[in-house]
Residue frames as qw, qx, qy, qz and C-alpha x, y, z in Angstrom:
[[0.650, 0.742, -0.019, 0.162, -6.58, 14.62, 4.42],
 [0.518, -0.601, 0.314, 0.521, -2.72, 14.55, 4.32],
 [0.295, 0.721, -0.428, -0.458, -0.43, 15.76, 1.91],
 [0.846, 0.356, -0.377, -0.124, 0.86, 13.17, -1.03],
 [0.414, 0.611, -0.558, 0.379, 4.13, 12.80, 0.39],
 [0.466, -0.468, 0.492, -0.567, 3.03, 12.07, 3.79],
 [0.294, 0.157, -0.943, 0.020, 3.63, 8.02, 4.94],
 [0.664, -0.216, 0.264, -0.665, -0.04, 6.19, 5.97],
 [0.960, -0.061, -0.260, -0.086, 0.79, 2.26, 5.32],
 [0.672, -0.647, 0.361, 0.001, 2.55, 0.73, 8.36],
 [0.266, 0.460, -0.826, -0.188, 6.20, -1.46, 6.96],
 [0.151, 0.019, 0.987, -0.057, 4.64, -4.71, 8.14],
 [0.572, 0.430, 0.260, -0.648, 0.97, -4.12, 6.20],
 [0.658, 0.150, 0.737, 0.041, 0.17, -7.10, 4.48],
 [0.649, 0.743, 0.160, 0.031, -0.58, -4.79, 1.05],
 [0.007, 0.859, -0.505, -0.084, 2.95, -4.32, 1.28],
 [0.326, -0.315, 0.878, 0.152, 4.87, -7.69, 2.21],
 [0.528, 0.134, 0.838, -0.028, 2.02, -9.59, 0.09],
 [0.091, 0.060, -0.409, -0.906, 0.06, -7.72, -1.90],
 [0.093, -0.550, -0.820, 0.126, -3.30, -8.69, 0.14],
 [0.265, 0.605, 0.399, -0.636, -6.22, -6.26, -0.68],
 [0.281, 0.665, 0.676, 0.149, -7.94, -5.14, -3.24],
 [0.070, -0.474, -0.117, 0.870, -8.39, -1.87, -5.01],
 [0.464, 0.652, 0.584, 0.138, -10.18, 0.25, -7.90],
 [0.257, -0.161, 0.140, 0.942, -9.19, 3.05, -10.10],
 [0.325, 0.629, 0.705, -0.026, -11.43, 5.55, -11.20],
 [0.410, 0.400, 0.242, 0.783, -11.68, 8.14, -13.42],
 [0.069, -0.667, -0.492, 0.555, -12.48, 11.50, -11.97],
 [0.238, 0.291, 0.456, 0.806, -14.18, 14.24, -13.74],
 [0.075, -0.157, 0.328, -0.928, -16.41, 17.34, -13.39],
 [0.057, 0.298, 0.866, -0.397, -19.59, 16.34, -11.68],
 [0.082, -0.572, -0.551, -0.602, -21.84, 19.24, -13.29],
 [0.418, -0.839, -0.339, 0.085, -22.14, 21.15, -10.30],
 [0.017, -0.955, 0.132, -0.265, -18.67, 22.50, -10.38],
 [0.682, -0.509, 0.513, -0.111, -17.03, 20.17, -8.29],
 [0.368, 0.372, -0.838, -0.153, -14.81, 16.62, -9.51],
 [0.758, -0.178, 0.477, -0.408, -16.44, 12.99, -8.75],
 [0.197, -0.349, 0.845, 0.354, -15.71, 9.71, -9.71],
 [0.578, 0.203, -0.422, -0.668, -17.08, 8.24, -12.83],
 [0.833, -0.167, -0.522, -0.076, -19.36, 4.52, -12.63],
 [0.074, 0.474, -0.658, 0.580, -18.62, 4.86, -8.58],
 [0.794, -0.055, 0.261, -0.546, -21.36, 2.82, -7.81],
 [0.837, 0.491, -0.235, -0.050, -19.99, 0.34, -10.34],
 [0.420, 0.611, -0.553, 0.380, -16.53, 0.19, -8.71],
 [0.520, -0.284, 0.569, -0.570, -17.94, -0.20, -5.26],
 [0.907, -0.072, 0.298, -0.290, -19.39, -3.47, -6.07],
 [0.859, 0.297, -0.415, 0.041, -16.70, -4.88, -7.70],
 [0.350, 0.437, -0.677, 0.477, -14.57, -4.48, -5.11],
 [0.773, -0.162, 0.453, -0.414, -17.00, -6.05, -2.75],
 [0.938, 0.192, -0.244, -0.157, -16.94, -9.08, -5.38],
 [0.676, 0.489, -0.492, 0.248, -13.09, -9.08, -5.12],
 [0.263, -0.475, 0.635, -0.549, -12.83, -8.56, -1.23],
 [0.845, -0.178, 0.303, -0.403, -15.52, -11.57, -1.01],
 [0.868, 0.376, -0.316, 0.071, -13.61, -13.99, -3.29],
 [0.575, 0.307, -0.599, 0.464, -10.30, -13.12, -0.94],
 [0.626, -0.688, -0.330, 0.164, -12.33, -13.16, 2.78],
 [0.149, 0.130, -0.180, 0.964, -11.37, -9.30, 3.11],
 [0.149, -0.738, -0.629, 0.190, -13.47, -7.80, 5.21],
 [0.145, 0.423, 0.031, 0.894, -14.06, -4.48, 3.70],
 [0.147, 0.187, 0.599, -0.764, -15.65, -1.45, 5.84],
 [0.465, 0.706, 0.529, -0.079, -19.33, -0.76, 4.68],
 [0.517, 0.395, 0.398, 0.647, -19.60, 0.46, 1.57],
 [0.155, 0.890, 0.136, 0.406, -20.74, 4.19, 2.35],
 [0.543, -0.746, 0.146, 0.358, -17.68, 4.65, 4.35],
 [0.583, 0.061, 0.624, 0.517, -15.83, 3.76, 1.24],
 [0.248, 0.716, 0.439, 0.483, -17.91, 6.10, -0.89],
 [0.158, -0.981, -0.105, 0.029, -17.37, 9.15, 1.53],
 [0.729, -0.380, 0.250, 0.511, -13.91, 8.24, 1.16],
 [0.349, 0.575, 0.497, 0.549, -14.33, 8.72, -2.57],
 [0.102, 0.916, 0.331, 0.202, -16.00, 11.17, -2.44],
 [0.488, -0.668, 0.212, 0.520, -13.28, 13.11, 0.41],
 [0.728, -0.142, 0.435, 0.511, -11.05, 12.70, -2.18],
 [0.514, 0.163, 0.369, 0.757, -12.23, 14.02, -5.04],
 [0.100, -0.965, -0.241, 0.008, -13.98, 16.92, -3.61],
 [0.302, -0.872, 0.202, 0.328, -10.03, 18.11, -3.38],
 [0.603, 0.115, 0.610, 0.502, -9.30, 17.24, -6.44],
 [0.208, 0.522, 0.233, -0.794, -10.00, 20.57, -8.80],
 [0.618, 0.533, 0.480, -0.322, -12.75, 20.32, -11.40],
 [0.575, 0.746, -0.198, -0.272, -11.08, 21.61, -14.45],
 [0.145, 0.640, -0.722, -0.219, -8.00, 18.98, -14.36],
 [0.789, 0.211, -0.542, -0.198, -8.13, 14.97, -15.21],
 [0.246, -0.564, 0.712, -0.338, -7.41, 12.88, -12.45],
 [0.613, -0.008, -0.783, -0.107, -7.16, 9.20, -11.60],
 [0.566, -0.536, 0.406, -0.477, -8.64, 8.40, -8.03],
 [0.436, 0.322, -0.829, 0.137, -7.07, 5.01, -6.44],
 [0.753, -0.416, -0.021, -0.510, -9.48, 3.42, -3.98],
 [0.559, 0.338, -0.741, 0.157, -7.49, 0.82, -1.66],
 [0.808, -0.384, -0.098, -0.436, -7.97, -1.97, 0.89],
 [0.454, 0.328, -0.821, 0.113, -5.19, -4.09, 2.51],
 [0.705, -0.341, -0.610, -0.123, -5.55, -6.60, 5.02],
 [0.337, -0.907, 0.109, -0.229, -4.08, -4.36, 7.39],
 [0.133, 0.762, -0.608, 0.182, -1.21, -4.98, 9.49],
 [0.646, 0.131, -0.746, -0.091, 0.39, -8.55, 9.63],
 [0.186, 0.010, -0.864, 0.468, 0.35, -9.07, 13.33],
 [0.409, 0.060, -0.045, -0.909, -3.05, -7.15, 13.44],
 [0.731, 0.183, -0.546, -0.367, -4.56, -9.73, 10.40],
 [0.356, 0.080, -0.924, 0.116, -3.67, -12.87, 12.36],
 [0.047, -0.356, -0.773, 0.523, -6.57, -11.97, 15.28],
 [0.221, 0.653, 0.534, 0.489, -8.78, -10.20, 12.37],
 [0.052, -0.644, -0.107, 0.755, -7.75, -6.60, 13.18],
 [0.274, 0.770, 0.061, -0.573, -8.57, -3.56, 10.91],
 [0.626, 0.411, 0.301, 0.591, -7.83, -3.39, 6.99],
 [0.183, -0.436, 0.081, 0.877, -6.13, -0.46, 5.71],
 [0.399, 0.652, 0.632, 0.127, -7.98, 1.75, 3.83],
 [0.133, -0.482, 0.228, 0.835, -6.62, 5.27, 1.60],
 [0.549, 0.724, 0.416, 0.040, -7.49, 6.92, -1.27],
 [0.225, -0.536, 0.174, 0.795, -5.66, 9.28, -4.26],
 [0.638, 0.650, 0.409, -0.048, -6.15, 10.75, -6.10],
 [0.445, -0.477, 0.353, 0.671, -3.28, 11.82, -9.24],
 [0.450, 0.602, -0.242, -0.613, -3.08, 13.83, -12.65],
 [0.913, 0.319, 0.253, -0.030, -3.57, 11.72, -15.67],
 [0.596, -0.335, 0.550, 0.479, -0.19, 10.57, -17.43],
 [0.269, 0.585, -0.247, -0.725, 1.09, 11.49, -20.83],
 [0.033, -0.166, 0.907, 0.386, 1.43, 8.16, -22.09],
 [0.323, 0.501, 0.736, -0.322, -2.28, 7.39, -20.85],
 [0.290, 0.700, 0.213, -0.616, -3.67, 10.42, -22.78],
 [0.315, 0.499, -0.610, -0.529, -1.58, 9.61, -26.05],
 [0.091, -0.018, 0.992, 0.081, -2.76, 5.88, -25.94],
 [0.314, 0.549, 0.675, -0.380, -6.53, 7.58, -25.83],
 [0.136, 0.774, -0.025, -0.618, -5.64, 9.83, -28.71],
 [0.103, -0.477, 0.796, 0.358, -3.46, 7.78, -31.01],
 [0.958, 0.027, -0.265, -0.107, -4.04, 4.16, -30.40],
 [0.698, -0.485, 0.526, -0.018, -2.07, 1.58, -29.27],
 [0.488, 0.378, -0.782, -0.088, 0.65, -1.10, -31.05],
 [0.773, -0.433, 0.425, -0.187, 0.02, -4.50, -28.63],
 [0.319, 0.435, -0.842, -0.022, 1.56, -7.61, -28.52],
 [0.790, -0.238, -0.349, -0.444, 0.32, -10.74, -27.75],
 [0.165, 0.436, -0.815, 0.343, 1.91, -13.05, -24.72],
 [0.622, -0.244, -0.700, -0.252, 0.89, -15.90, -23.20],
 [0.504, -0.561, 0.293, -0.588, -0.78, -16.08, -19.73],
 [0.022, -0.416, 0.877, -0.241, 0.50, -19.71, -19.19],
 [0.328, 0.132, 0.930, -0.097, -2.51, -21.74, -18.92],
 [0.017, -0.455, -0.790, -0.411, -6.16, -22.56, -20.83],
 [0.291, -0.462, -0.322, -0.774, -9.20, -19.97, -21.31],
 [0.667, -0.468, -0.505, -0.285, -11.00, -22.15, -18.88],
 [0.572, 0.070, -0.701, 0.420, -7.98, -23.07, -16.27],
 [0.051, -0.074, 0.489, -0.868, -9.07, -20.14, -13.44],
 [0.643, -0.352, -0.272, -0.624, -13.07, -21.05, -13.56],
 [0.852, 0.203, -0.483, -0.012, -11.88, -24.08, -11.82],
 [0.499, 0.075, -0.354, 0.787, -9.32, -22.61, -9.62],
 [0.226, -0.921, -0.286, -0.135, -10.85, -20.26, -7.54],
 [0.746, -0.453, 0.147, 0.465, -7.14, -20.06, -5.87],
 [0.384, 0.247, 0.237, 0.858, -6.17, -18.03, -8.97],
 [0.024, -0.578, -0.276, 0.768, -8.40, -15.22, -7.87],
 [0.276, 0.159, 0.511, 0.798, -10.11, -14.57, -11.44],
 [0.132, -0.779, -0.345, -0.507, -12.15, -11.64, -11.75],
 [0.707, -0.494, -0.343, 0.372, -10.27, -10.58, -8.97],
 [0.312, 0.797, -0.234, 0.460, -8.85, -6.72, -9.02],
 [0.686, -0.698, -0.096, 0.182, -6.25, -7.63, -6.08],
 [0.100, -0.952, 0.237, 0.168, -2.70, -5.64, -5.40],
 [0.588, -0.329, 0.641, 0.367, -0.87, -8.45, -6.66],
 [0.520, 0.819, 0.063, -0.236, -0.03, -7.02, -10.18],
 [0.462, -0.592, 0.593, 0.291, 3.49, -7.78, -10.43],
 [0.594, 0.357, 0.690, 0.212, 2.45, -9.80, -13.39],
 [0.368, 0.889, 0.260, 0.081, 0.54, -7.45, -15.10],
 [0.137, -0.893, 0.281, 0.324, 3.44, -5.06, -14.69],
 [0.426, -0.216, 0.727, 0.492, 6.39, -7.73, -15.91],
 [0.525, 0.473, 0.666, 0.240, 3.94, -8.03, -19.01],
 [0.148, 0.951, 0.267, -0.055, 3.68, -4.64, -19.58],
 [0.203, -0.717, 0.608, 0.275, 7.69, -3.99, -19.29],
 [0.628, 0.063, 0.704, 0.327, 8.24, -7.32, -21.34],
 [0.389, 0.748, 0.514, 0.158, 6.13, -5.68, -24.23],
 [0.113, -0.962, 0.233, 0.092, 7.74, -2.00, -23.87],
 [0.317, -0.673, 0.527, 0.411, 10.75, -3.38, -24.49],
 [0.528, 0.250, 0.707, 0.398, 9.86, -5.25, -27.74],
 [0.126, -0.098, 0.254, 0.954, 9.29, -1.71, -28.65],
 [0.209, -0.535, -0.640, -0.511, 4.99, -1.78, -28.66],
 [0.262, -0.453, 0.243, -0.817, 2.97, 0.36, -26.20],
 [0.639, -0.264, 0.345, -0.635, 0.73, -3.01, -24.46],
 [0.088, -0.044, 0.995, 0.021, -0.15, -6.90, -23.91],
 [0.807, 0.042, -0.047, -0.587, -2.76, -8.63, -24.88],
 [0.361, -0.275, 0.871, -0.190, -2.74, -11.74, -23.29],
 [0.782, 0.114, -0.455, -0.412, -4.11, -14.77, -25.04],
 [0.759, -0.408, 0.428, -0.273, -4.49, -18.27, -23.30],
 [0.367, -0.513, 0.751, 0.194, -2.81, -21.11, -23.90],
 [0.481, 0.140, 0.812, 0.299, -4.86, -22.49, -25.98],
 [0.378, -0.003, 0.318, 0.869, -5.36, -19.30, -28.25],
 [0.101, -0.862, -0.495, 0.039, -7.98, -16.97, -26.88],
 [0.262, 0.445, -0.127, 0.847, -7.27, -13.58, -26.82],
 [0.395, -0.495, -0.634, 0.444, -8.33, -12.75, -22.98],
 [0.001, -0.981, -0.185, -0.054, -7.37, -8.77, -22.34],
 [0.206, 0.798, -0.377, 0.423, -4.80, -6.38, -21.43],
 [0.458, -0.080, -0.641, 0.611, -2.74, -6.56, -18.02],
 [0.100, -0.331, -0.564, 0.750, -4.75, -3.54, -17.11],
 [0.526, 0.212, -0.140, -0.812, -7.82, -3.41, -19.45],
 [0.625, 0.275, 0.656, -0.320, -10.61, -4.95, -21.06],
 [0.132, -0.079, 0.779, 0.608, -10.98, -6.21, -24.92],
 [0.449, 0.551, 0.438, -0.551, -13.75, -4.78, -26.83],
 [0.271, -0.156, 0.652, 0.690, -13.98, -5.60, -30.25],
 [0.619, 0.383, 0.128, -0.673, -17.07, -4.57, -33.25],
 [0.172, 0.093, 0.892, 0.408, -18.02, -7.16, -36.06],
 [0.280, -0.648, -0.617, -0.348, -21.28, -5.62, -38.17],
 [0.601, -0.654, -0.048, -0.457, -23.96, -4.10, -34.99],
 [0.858, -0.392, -0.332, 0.006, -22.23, -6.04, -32.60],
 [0.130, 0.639, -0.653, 0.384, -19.82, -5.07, -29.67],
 [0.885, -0.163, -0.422, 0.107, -17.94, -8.24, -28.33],
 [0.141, 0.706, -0.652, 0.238, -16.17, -8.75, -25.26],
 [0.454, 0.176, -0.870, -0.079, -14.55, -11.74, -23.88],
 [0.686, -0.567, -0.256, -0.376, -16.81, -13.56, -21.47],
 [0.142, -0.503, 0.684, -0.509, -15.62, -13.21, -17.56],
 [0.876, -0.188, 0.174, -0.408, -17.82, -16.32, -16.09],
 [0.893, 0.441, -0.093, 0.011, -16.06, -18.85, -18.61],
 [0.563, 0.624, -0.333, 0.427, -12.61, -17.00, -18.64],
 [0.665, -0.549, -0.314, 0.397, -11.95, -15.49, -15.04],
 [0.268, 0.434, 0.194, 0.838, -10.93, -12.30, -16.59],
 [0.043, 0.430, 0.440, -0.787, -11.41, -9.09, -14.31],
 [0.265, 0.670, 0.629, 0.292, -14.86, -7.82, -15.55],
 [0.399, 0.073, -0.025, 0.914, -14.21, -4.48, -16.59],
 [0.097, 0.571, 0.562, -0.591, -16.37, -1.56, -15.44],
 [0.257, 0.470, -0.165, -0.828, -16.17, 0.80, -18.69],
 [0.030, 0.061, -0.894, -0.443, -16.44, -2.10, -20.78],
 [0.051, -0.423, -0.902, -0.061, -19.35, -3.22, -19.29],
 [0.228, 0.652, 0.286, -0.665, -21.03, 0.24, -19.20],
 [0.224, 0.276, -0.561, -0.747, -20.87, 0.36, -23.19],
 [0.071, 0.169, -0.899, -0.398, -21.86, -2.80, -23.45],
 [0.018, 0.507, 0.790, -0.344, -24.98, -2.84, -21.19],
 [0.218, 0.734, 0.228, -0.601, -26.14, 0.38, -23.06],
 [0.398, 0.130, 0.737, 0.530, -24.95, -0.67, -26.64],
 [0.126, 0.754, 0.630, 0.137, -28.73, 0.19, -27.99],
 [0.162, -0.886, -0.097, 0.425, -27.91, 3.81, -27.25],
 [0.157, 0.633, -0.477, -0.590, -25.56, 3.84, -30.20],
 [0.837, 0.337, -0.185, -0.390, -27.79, 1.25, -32.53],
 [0.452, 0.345, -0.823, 0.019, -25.80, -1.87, -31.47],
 [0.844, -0.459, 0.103, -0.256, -25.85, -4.92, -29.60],
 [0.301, -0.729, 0.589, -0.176, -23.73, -6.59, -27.10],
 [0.927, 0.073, -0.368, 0.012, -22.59, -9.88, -27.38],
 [0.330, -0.686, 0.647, -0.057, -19.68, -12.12, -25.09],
 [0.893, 0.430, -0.129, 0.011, -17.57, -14.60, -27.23],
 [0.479, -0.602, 0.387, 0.508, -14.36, -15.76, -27.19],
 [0.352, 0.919, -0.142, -0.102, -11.75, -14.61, -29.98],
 [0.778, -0.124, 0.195, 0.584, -8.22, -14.99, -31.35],
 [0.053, -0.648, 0.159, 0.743, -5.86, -12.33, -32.13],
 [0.201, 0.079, 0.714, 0.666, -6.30, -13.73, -36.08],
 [0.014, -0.659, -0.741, -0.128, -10.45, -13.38, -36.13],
 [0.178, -0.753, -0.253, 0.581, -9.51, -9.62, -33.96],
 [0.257, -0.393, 0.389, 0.793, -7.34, -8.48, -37.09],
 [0.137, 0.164, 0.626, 0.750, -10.00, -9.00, -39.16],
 [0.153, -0.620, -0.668, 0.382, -12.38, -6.98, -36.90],
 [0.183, 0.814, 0.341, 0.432, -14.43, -3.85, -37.85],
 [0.129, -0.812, 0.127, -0.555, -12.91, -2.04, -35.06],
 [0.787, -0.232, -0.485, 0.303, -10.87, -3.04, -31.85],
 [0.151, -0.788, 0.279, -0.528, -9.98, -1.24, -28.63],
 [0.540, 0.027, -0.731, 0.417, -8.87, -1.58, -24.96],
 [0.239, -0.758, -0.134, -0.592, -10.89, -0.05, -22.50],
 [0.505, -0.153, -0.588, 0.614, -10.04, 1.17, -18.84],
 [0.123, -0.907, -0.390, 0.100, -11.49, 3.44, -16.51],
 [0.137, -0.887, -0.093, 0.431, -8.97, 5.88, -16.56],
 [0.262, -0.277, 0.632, 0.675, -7.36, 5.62, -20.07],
 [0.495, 0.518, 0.166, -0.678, -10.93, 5.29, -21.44],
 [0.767, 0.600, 0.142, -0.177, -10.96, 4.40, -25.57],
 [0.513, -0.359, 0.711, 0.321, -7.39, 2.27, -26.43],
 [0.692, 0.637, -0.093, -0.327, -7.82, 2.12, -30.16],
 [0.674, -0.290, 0.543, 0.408, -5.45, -0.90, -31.36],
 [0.287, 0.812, -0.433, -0.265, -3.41, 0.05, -34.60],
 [0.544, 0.369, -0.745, -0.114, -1.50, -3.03, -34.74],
 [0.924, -0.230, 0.247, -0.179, -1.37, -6.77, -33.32],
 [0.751, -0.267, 0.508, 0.326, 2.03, -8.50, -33.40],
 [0.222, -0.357, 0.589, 0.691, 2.98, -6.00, -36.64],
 [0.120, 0.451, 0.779, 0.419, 0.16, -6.88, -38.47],
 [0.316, 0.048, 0.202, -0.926, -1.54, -2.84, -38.87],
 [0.098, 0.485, 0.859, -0.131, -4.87, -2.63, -38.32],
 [0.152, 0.481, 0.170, 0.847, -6.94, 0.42, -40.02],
 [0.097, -0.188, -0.050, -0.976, -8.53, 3.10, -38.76],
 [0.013, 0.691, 0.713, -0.115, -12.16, 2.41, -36.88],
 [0.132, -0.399, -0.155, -0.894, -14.59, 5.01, -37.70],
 [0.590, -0.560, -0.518, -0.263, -16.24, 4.17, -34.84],
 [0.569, -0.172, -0.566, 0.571, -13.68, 4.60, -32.21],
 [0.014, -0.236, -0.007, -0.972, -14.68, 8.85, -32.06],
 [0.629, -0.359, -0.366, -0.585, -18.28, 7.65, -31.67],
 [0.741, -0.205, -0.538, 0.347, -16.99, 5.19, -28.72],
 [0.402, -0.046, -0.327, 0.854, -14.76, 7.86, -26.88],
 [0.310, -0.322, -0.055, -0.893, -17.99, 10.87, -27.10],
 [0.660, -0.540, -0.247, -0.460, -20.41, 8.53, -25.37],
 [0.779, -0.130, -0.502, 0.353, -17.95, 7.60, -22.63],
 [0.211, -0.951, -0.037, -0.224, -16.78, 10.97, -22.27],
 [0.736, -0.385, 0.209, 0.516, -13.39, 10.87, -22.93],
 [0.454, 0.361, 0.386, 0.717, -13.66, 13.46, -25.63],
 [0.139, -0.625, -0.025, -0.768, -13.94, 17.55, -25.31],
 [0.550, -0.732, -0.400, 0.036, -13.34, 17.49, -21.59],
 [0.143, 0.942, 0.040, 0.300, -11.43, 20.54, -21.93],
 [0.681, -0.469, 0.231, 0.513, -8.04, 19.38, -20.40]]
């Protein structure tokens, strides 16, 4: 354990010049014993085995990785919100070229105000195009879909592009007019019994971990799951619509490109079985 402030990635580490590795946020929260642990950590571990295997990263084993975790938020204290940051790079560039070590860290950091008012509120989004077809990355393995890797740079510009048009997020739609997801969530939408989100096989979309913990347990709040694709026109006229992430949680959307959207009565019912509601921050 070092302090925050303290420097552990080398200047020539490849998750630096490139943005080679892989990472996972998780939410952290109180464990029921007293203590803080991360939430669906069992769930994060294997995606980021998917996403290391898609970009020949050799990660360490996985319960080295989990005692990291764990390290982490065992010093993290129980009564406050935190975001833990699980990370992999390919280690340093001369290193990488004769398959030396990846780098591997963890943090963990308090939850942001904007985060906490985007779980409380809702959200305004905007739509923007991701530049090619629903299909184009199934195809492409070379895009890296379903990939959670450090090259975000995108997702960011999209997220600053949108902020300045004065709305709080993106929602990305494909070129040929799918709505897809966020830059750093997952699209969940109700119609009737049914919660939809967009299929990842089809799309190359990063499958999302909360998402897919609702959706695999649906029946627990009298629905079923479905995966479909969608346009933002078919979303606006949806019984309910959200963004989900692991450490923002329940993203109620409020509007799409200006066009409001009401009120879900469902979102309250969404956010209690996640457990993103009455956790006494």
């Amino acid at each position: 354990m070092v302090p925050a402030d303290t420097p552990v990635l080398r200047a020539d580490d490849l998750g630096v010049l490139r943005g080679d590795g892989v990472f996972e946020t998780m939410h952290v929260r109180p464990d029921g014993r007293g203590g803080a642990a991360p939430w669906l950590l069992d769930e994060h571990l294997a995606r980021m085995a998917r996403s290391a295997a898609r970009m020949d990263l050799a990660l360490p084993a996985e319960d080295a990785l989990r005692e990291l975790a764990a390290l982490a938020a065992a010093q993290w204290p129980a009564d406050v919100e935190g975001a833990l940051r699980l990370v992999c790079t390919r280690g340093a560039e001369a290193a990488a070229a004769t398959g030396g070590p990846v780098t591997c860290f963890a943090t963990v950091n308090p939850i942001g105000a904007a985060t906490l008012a985007a779980r409380r509120d809702g959200i305004a989004v905007a739509t923007i195009s991701l530049g090619y077809p629903a299909g184009a990355r199934t195809a492409a393995p070379w895009l890296l879909g379903g990939v959670k890797s450090l090259s975000y740079a995108i997702n960011m510009a999209s997220q600053r592009w949108v902020l300045a048009q004065g709305v709080d997020d993106a929602l990305w739609v494909s070129e040929d007019g799918y709505a897809l997801e966020g830059p750093t969530s997952t699209l969940v939408w109700r119609t009737g019994d049914v919660l939809n989100t967009v299929p990842v096989e089809t799309t190359g979309i990063l499958p999302g971990t909360t998402a897919r913990h609702l959706l695999d347990n649906a029946a627990d709040l009298g629905l079923t799951a479905a995966e479909r694709m969608v346009t933002p026109a078919e979303l606006a006229a949806a019984d309910g619509v959200w963004l989900l992430s692991s450490v923002r949680g329940v993203a109620e959307l409020r509007s799409i490109d200006g066009t409001a959207l009401p009120a879900s009565p469902h979102t309250e019912k969404l956010r209690g079985y996640l457990g993103f509601t009455n956790l006494g921050y």
